[in-house]
C-alpha positions in Angstrom: 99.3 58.6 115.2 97.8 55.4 114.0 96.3 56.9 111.3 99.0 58.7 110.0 101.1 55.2 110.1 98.2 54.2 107.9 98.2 56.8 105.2 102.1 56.4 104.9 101.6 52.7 104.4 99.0 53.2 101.9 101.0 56.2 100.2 104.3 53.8 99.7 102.4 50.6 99.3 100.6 51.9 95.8 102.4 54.3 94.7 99.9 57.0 95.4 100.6 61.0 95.5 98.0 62.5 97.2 100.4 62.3 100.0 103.9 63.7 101.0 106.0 62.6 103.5 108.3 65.5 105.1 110.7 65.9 107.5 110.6 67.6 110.6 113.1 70.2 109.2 111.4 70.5 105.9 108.4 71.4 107.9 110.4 73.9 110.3 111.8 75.5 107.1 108.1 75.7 105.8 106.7 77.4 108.7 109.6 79.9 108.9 109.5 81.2 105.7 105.2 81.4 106.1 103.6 84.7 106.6 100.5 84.6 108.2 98.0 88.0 107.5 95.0 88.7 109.3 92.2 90.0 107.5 93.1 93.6 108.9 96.8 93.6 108.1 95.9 92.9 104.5 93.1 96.2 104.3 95.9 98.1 105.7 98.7 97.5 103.3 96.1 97.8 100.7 94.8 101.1 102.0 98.8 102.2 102.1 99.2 100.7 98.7 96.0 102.8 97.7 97.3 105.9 99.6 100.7 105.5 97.6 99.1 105.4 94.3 97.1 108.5 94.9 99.8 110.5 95.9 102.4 109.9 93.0 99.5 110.2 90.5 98.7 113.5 92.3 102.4 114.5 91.7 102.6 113.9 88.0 99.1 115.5 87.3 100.5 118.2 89.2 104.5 118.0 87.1 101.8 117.4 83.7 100.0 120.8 84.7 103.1 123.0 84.8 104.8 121.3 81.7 101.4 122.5 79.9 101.5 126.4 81.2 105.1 126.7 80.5 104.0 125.6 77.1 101.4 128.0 77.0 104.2 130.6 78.4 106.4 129.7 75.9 103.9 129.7 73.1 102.5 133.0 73.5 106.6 134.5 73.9 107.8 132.9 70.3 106.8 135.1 67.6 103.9 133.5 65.3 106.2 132.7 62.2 104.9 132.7 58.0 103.2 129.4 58.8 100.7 130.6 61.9 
């Protein structure tokens, strides 16, 4: 306790900001809106972040693959025209 009466005096004595003083419900509000991750929780919601990923790029290669065979569909039904 002493030493934090020290570095308060120091702090407001010269002017110094290398430290803050805070409230107690500044520091309540702090911790509240804190999320703490463990090393695990943060590989999972990357995994499912991962996981995610794969499966709407899996989608639109699969949408991108039938947009090209109806072209070819379509290409081989129009007659070849004067330019062909």
């Amino acid at each position: 306790m002493e030493e934090l009466r020290t570095i308060r005096g120091k702090t407001e004595k010269n002017n110094q900001n290398d430290a803050v003083i805070i409230s107690k419900n500044d520091l309540q509000r702090i911790k509240d809106a804190t999320n703490i991750k463990t090393k695990d929780q943060i590989l999972q919601e990357k995994a499912l972040l991962e996981e995610q990923k794969e499966a709407a790029a899996a989608k639109a290669k699969a949408r991108k693959e039938k947009m090209q065979a109806l072209d070819q569909t379509r290409a081989m039904k129009v007659k070849p025209n004067e330019w062909q």
